[in-house]
PADREN-817694 format. One record per residue (C-alpha): residue number from 1; y, x, z; residue in three letters. Coordinates in Angstrom, 2 decimals. Layout:
REM PADREN-817694
<pt tise="NUM" yy="Y" xx="X" zz="Z" dolum="ALA"/>
...
***
This chain:
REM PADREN-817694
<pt tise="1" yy="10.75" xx="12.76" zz="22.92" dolum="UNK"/>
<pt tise="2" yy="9.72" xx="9.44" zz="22.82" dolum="UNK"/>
<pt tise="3" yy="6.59" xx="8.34" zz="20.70" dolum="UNK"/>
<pt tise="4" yy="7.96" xx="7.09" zz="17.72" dolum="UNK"/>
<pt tise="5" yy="10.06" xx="10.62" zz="17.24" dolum="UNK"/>
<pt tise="6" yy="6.94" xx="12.16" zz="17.79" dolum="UNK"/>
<pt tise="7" yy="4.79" xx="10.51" zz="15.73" dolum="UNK"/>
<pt tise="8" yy="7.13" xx="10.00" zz="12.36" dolum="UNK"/>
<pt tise="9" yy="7.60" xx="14.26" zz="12.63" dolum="UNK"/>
<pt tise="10" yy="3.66" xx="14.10" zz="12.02" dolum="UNK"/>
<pt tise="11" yy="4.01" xx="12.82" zz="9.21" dolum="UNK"/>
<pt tise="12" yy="2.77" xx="15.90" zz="6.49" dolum="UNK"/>
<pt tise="13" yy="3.97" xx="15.96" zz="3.05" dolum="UNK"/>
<pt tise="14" yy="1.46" xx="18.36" zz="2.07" dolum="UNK"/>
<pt tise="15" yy="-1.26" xx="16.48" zz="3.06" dolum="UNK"/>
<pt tise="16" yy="0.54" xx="13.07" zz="1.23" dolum="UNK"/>
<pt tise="17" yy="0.38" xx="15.50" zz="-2.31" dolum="UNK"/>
<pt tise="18" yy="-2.88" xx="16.96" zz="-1.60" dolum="UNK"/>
<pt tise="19" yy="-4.49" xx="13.37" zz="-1.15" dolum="UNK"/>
<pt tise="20" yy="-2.32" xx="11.74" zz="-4.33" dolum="UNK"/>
<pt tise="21" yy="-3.49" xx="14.47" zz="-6.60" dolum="UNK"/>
<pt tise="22" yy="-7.03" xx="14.18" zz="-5.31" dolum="UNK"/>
<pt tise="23" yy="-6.62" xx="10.19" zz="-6.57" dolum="UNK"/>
<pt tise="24" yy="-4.08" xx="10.51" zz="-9.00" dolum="UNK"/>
<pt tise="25" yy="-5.37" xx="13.88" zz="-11.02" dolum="UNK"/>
<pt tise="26" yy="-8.66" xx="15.76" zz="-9.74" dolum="UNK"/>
<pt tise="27" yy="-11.29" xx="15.22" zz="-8.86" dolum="UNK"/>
<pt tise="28" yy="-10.72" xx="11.19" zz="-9.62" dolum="UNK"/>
<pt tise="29" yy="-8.49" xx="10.74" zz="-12.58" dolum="UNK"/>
<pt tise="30" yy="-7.73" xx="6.67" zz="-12.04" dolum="UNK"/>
<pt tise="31" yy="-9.18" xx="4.16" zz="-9.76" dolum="UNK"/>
<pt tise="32" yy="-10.54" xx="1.42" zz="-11.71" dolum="UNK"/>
<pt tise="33" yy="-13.67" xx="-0.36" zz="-12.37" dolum="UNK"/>
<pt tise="34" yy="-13.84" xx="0.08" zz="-15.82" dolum="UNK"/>
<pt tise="35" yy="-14.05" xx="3.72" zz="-16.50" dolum="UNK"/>
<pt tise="36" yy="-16.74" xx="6.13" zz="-15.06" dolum="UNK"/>
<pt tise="37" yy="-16.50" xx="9.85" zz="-15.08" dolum="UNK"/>
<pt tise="38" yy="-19.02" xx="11.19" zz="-17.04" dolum="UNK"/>
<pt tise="39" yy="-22.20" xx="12.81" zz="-15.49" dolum="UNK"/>
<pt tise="40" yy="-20.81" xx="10.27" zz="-12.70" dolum="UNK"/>
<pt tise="41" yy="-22.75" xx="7.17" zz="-10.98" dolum="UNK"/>
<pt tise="42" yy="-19.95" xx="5.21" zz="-9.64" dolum="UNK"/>
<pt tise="43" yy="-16.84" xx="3.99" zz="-11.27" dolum="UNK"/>
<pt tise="44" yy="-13.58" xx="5.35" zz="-10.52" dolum="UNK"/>
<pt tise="45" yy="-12.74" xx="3.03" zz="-7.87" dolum="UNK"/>
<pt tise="46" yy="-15.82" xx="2.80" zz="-5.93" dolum="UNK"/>
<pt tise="47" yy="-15.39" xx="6.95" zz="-5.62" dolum="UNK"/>
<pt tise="48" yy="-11.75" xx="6.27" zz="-4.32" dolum="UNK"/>
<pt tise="49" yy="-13.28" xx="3.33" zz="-1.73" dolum="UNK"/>
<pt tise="50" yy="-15.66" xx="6.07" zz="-0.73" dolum="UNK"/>
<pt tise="51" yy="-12.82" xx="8.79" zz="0.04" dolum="UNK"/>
<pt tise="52" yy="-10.98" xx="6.39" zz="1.41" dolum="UNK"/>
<pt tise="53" yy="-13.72" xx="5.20" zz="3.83" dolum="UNK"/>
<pt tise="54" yy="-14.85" xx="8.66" zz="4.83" dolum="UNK"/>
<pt tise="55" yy="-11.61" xx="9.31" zz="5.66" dolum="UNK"/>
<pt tise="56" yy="-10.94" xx="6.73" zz="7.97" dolum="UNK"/>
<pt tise="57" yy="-14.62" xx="7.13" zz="9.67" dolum="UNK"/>
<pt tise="58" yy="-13.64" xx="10.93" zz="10.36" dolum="UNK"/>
<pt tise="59" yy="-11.04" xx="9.82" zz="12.52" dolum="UNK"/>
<pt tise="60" yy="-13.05" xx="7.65" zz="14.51" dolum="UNK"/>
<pt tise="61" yy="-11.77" xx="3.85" zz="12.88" dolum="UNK"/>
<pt tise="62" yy="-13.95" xx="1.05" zz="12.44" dolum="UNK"/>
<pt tise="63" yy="-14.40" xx="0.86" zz="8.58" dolum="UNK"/>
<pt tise="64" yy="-15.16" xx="-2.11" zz="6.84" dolum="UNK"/>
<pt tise="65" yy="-15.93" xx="-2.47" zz="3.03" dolum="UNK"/>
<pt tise="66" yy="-15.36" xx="-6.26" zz="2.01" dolum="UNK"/>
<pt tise="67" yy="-17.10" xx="-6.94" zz="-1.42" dolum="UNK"/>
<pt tise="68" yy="-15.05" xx="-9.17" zz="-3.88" dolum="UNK"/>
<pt tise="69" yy="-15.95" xx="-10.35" zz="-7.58" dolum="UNK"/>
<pt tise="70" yy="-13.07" xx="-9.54" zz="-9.83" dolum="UNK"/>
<pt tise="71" yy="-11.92" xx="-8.85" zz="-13.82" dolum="UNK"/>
<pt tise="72" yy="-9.96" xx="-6.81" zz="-15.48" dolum="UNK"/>
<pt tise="73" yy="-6.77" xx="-7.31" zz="-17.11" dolum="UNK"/>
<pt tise="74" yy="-6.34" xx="-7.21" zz="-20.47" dolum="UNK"/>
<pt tise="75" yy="-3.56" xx="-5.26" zz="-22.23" dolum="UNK"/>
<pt tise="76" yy="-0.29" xx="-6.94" zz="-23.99" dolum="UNK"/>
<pt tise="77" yy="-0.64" xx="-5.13" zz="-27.33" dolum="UNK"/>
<pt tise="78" yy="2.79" xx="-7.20" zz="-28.27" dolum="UNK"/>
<pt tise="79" yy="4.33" xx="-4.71" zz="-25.62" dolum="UNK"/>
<pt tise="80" yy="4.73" xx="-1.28" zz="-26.44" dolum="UNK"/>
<pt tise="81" yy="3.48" xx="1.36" zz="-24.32" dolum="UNK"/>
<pt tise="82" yy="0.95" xx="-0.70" zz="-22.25" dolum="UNK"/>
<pt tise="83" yy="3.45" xx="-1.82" zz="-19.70" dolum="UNK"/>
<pt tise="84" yy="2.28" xx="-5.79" zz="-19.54" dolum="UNK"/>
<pt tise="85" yy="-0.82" xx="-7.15" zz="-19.37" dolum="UNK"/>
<pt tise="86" yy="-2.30" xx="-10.86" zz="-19.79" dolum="UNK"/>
<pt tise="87" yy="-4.99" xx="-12.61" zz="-18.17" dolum="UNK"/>
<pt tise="88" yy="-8.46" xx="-12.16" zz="-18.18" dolum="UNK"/>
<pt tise="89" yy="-10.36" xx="-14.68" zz="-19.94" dolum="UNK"/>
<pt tise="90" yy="-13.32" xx="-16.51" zz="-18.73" dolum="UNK"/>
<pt tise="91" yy="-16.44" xx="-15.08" zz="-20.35" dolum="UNK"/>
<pt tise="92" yy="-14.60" xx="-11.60" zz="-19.97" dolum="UNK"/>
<pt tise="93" yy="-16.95" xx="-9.46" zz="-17.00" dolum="UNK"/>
<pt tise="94" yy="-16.86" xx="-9.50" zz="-13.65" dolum="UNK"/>
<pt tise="95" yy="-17.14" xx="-6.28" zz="-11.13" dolum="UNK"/>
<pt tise="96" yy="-18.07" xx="-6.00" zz="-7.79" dolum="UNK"/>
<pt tise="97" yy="-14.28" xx="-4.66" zz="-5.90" dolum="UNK"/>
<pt tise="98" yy="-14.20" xx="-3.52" zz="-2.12" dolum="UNK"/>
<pt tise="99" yy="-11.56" xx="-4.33" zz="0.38" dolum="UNK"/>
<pt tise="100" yy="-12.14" xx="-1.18" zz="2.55" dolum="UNK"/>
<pt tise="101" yy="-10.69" xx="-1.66" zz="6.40" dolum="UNK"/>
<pt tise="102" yy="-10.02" xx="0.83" zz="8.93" dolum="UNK"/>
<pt tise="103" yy="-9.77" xx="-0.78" zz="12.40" dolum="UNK"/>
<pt tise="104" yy="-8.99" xx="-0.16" zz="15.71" dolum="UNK"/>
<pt tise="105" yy="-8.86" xx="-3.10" zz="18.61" dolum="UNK"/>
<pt tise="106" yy="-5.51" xx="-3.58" zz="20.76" dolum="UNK"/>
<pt tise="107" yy="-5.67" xx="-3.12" zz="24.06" dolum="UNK"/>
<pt tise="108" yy="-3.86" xx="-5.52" zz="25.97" dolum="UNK"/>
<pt tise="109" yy="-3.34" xx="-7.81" zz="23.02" dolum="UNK"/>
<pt tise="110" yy="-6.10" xx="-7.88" zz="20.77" dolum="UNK"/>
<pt tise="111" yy="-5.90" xx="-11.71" zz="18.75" dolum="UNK"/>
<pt tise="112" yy="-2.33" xx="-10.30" zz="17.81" dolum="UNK"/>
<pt tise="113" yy="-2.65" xx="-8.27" zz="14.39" dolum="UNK"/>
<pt tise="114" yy="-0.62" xx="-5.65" zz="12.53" dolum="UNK"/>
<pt tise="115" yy="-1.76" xx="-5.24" zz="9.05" dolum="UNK"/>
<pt tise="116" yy="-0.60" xx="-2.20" zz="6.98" dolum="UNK"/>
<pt tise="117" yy="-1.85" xx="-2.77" zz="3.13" dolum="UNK"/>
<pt tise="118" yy="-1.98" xx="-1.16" zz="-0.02" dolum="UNK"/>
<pt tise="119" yy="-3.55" xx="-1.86" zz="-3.28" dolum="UNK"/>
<pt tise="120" yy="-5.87" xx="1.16" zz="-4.04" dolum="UNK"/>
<pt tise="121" yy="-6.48" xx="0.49" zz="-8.09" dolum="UNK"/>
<pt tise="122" yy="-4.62" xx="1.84" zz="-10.95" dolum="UNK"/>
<pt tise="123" yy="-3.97" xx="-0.46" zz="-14.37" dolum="UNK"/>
<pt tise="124" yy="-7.30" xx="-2.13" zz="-15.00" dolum="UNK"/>
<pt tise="125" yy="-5.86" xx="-2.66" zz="-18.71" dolum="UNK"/>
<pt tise="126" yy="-5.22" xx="0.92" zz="-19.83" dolum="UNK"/>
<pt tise="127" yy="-8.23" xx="3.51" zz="-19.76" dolum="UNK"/>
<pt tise="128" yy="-7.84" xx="6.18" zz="-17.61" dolum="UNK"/>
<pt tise="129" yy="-4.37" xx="5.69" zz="-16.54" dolum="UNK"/>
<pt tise="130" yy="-3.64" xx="8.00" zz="-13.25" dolum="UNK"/>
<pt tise="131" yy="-1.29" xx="4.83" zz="-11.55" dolum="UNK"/>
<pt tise="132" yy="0.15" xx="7.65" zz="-9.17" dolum="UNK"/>
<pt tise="133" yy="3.56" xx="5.80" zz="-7.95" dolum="UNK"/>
<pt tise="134" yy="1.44" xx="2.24" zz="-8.61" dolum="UNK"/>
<pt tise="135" yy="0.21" xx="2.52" zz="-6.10" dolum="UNK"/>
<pt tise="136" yy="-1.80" xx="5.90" zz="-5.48" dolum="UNK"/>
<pt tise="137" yy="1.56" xx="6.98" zz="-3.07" dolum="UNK"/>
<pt tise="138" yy="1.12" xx="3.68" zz="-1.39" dolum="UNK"/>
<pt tise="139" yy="-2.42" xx="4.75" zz="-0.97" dolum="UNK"/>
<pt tise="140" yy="-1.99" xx="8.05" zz="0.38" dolum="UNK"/>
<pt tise="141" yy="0.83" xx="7.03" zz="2.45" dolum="UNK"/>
<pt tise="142" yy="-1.82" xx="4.22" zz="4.48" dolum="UNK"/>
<pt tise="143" yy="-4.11" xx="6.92" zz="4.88" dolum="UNK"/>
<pt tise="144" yy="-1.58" xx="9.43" zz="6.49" dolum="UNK"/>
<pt tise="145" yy="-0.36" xx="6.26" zz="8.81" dolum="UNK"/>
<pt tise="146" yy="-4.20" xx="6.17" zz="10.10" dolum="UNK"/>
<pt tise="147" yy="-4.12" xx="10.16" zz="10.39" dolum="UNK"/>
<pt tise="148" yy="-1.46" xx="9.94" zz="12.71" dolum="UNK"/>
<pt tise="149" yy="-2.30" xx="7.35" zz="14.54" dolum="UNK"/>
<pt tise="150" yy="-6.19" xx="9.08" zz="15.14" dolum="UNK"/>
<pt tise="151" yy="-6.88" xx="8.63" zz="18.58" dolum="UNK"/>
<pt tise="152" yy="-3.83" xx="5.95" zz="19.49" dolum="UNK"/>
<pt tise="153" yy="-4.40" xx="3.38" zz="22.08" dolum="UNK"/>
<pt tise="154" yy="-2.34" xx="-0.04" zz="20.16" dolum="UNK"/>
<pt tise="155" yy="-1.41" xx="-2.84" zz="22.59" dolum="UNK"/>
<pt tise="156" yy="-2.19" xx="-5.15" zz="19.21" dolum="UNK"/>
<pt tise="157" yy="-4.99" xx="-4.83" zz="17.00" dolum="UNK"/>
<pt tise="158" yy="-4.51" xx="-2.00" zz="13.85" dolum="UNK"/>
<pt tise="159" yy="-5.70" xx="-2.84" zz="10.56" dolum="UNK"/>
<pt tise="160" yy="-5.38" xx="-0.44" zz="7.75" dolum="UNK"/>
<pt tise="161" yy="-6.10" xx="-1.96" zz="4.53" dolum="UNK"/>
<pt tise="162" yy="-6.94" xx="-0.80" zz="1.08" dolum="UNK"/>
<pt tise="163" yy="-7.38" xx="-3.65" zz="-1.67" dolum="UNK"/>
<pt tise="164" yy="-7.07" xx="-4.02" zz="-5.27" dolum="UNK"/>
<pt tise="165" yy="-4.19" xx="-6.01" zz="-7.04" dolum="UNK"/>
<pt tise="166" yy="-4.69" xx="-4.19" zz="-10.74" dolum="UNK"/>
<pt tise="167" yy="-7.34" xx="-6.52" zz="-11.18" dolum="UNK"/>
<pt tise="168" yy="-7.60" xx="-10.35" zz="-10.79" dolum="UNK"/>
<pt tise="169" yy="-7.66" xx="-12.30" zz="-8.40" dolum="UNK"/>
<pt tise="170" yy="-5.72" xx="-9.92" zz="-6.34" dolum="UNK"/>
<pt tise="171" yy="-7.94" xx="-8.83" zz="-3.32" dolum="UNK"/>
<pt tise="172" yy="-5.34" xx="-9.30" zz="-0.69" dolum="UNK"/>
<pt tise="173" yy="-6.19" xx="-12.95" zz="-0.95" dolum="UNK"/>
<pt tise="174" yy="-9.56" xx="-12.32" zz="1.16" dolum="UNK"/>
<pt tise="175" yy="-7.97" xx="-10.36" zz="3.52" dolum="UNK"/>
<pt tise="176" yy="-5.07" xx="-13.21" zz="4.47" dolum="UNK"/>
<pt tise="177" yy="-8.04" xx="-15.59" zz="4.36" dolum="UNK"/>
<pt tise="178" yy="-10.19" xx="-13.23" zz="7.25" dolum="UNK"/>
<pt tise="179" yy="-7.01" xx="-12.89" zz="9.39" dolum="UNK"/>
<pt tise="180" yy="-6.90" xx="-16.91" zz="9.38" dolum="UNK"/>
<pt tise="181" yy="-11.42" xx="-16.97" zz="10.01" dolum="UNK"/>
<pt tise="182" yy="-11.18" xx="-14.36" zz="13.36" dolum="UNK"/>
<pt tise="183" yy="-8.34" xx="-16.47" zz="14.87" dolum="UNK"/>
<pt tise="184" yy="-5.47" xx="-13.40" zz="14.64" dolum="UNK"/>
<pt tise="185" yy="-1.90" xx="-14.28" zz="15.54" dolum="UNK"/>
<pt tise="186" yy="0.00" xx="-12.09" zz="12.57" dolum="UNK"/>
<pt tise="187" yy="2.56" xx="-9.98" zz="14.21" dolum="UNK"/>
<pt tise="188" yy="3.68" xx="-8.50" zz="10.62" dolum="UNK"/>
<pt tise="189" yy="1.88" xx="-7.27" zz="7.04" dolum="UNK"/>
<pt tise="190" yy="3.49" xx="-4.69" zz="5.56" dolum="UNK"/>
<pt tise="191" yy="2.56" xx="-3.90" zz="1.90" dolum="UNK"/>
<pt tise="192" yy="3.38" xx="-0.37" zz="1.07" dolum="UNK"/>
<pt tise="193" yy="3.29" xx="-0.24" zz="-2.55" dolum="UNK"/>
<pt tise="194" yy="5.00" xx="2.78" zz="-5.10" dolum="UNK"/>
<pt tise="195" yy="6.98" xx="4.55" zz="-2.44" dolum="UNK"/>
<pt tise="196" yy="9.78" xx="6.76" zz="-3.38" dolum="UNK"/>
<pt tise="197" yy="10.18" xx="5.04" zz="-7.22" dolum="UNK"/>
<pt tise="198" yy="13.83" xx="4.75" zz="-8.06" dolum="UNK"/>
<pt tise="199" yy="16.16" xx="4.80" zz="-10.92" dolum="UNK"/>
<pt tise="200" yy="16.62" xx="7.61" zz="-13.15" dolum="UNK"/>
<pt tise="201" yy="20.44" xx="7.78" zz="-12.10" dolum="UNK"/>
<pt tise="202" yy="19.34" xx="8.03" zz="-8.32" dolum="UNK"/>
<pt tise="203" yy="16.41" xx="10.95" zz="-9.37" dolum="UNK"/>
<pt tise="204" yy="19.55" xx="13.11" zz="-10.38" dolum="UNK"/>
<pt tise="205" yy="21.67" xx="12.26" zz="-7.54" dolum="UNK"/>
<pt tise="206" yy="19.03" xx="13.23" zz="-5.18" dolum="UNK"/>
<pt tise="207" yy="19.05" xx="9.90" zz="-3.45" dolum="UNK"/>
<pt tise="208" yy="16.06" xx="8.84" zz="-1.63" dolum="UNK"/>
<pt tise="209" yy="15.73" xx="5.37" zz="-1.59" dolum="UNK"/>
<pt tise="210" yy="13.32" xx="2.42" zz="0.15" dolum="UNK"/>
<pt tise="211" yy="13.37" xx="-1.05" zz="-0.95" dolum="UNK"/>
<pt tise="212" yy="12.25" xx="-3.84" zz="1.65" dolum="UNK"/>
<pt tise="213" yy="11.50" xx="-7.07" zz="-0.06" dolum="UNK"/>
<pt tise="214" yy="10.83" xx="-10.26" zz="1.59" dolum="UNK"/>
<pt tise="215" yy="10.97" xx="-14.25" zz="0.97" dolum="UNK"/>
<pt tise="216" yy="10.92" xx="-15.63" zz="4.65" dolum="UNK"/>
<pt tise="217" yy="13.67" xx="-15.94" zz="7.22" dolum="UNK"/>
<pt tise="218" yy="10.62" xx="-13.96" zz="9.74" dolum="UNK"/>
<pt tise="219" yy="10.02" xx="-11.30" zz="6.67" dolum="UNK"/>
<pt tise="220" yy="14.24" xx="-10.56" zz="7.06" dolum="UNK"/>
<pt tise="221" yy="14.07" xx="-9.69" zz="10.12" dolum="UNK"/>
<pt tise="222" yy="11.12" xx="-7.16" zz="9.83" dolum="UNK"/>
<pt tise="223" yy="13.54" xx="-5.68" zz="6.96" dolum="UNK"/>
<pt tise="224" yy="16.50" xx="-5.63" zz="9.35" dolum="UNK"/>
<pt tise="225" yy="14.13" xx="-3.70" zz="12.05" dolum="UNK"/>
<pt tise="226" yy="13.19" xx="-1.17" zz="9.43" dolum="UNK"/>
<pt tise="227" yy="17.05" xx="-0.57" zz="8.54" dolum="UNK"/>
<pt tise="228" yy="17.92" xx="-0.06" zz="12.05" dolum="UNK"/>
<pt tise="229" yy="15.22" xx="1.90" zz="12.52" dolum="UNK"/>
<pt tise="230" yy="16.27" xx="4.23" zz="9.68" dolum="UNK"/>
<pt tise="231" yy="19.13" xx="5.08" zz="11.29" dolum="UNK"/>
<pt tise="232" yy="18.40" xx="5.53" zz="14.70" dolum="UNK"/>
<pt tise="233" yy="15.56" xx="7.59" zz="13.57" dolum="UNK"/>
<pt tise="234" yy="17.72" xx="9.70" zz="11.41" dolum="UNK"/>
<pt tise="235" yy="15.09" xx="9.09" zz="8.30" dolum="UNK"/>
<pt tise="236" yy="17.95" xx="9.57" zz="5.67" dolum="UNK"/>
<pt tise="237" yy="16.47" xx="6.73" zz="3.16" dolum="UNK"/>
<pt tise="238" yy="19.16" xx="4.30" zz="1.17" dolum="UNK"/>
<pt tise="239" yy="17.39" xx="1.18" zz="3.05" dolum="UNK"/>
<pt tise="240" yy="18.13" xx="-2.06" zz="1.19" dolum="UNK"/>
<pt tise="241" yy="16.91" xx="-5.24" zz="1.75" dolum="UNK"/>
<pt tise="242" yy="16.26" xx="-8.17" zz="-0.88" dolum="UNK"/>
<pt tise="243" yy="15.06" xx="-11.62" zz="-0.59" dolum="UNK"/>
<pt tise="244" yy="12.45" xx="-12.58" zz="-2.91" dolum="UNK"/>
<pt tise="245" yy="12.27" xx="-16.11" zz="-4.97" dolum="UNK"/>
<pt tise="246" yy="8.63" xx="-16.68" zz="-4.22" dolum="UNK"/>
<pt tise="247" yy="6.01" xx="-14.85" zz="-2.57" dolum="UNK"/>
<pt tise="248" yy="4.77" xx="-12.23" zz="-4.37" dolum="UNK"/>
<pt tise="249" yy="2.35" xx="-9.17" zz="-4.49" dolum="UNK"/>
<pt tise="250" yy="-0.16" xx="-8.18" zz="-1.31" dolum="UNK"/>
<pt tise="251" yy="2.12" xx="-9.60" zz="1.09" dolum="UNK"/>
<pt tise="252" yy="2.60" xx="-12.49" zz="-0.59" dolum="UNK"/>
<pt tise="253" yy="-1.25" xx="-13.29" zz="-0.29" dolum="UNK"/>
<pt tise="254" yy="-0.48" xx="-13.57" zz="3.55" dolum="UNK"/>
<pt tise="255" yy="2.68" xx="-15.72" zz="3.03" dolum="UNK"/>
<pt tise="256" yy="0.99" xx="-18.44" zz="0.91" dolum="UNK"/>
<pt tise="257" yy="-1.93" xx="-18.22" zz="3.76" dolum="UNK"/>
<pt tise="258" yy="0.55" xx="-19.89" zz="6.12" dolum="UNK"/>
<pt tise="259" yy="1.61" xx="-16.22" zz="7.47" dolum="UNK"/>
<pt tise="260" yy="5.00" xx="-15.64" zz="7.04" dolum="UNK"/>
<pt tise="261" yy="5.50" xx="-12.16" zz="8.53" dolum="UNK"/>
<pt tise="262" yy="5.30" xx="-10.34" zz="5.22" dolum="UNK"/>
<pt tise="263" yy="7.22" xx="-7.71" zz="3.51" dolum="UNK"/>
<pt tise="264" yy="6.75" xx="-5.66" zz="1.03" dolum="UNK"/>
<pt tise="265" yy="8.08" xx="-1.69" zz="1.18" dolum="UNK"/>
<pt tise="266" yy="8.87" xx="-0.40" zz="-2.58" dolum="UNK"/>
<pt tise="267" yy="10.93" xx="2.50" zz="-3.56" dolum="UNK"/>
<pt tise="268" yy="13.54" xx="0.20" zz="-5.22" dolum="UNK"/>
<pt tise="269" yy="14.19" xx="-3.38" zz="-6.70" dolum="UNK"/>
<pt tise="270" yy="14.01" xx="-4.70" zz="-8.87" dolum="UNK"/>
<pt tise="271" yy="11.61" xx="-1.83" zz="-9.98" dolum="UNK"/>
<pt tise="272" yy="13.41" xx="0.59" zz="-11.59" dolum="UNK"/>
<pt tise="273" yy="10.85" xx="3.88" zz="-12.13" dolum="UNK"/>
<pt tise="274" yy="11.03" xx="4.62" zz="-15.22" dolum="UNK"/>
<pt tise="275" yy="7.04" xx="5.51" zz="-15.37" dolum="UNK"/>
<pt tise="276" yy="5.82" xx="2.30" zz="-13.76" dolum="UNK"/>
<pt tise="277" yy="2.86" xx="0.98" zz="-15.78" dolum="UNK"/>
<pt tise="278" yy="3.21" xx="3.71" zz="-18.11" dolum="UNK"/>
<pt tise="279" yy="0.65" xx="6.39" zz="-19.08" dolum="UNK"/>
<pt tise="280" yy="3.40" xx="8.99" zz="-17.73" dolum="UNK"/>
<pt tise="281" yy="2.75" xx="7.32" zz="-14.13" dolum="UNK"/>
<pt tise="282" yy="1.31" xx="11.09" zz="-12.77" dolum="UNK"/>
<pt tise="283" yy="0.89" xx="12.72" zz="-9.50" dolum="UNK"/>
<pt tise="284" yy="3.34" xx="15.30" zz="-11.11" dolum="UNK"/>
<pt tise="285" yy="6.16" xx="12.52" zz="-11.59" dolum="UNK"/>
<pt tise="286" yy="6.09" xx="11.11" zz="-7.86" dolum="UNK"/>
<pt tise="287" yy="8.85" xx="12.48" zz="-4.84" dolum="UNK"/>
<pt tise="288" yy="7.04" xx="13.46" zz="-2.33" dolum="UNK"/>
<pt tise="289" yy="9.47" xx="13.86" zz="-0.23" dolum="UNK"/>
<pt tise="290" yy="10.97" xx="10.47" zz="-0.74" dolum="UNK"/>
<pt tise="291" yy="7.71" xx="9.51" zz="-0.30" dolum="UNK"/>
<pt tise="292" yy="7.57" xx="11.32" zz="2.95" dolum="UNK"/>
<pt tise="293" yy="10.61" xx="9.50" zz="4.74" dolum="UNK"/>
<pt tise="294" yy="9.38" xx="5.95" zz="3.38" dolum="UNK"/>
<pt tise="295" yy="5.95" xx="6.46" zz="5.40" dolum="UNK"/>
<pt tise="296" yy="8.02" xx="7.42" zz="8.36" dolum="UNK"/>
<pt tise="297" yy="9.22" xx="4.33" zz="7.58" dolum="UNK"/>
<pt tise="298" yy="6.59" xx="2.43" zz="8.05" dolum="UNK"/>
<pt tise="299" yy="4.89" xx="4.03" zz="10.71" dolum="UNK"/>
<pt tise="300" yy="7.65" xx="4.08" zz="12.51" dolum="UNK"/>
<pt tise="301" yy="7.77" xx="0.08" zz="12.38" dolum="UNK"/>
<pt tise="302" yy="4.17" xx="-0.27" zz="13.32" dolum="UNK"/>
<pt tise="303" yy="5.11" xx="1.20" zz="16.26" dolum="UNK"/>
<pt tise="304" yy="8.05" xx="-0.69" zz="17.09" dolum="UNK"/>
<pt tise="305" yy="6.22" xx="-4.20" zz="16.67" dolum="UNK"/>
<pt tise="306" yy="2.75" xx="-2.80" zz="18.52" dolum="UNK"/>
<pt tise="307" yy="5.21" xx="-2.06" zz="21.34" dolum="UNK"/>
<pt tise="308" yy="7.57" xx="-4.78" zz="21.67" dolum="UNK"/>
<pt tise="309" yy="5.13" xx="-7.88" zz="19.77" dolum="UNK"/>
<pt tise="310" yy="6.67" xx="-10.31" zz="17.29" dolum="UNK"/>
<pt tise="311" yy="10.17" xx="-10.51" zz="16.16" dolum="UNK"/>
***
């Protein structure tokens, strides 16, 4: 069995549910900066960067926490059901966020970087909104990656990355910006963000579906890798592929850096959960098991480009 088989059969879907409903429901609700439990000290975010940090320390990665000033969003109350936002203003305040890294150095090449990243925070414009497919899934599904890969020995440096993009400026920016500071050759980014989200029509069918989305010609192929890899791997996802009009989203923080090995991995696109941004966006609403084959997915193209380098 070679490692990739191994590895991707690893992957636990009871541990992906257990770890969105402990984000997504109970113990934290949400993960913003705006809305503290009560009896509680620290927002809801800073209690997610802490479960996400002790996570990664307990199996033995370098962990980082990155402090960034950020705002809120402010709700569209033109738009019904809180799905739109506008801009913060100005004099509206500003929050300490954390980019929190897990990290492990590559052995044989260790200035070339694979960056797995998700955005952590739920909908900084709507109180206490659980955000479980955006992007608590893509959340979980990062941390089961770095479960997996406890105790791997990467040719390339491993970066797991947890950032915020419900709030502005999106925190991905800093992260591009530290790749360019240490000197790291990008081998790929891949922003895992509301796995297993799909149509209402593909729900009932029982389709499982992954989305790769990309805007450079080196972004294609990393989305032509992943739909090979689908089906040599036997994954069963509907893997599509769709070129973006501009960089966009966490990865698209890398592209405008000058990196252009960046893709994003969504359950469909154009987005077409019916719960995204909604208030009905719950642990109880997201496939798991969809959810499941998308982080094979992924980890299963880390592996592939920490073997064989750059496409």
């Amino acid at each position: 069995m070679d490692t990739a088989t191994a590895c991707i059969e690893c992957v636990d879907d009871n541990l992906i549910r257990a770890r969105l409903y402990h984000i997504a429901k109970d113990p934290i609700p949400c993960r913003t900066l705006v809305y503290t439990l009560p009896g509680h000290e620290k927002c809801t975010l800073h209690e997610t960067d802490d479960f996400i940090a002790q996570s990664l320390e307990g199996w033995g990665y370098a962990v980082l926490r990155e402090p960034v000033q950020v705002q809120a969003y402010r709700r569209n109350w033109d738009v019904e059901g809180g799905a739109t936002y506008a801009a913060p203003q100005p004099a509206d305040p500003w929050y300490t966020a954390c980019n929190v890294y897990g990290m492990v150095r590559g052995s044989t090449h260790p200035q070339e970087l694979i960056v797995v990243i998700s955005h952590k925070d739920s909908q900084s414009w709507m109180v206490n909104t659980a955000g479980a497919y955006d992007n608590g899934i893509g959340t979980v599904a990062n941390l089961e990656i770095a479960r997996v890969l406890q105790g791997y020995r990467p040719k390339r440096t491993l970066w797991f990355v947890f950032c915020n993009e419900e709030h502005a400026p999106w925190t991905s920016a800093v992260t591009a910006q530290r790749v360019k500071d240490e000197g790291y050759a990008l081998v790929a980014a891949l922003n895992v963000d509301s796995l297993g989200g799909r149509s209402a029509e593909d729900q009932k069918a029982g389709i499982k579906t992954n989305a790769t989305r990309y805007v450079t010609d080196e972004g294609e192929r990393i989305a032509d890798l992943m739909a090979r890899l689908n089906e040599e791997l036997g994954i069963g996802l509907r893997q599509t592929k769709h070129r973006g009009e501009f960089p966009n989203d966490d990865d698209g923080s890398f592209i405008k850096a000058g990196m252009p090995a960046a893709v994003a991995m969504v359950g469909s696109f154009p987005y077409a959960e019916p719960n995204y941004h909604l208030a009905s966006d719950i642990a109880e609403n997201v496939d798991i098991e969809n959810a499941r084959m998308a982080t094979q997915l992924a980890l299963a193209t880390l592996l592939h480009l920490d073997e064989n380098g750059p496409l």
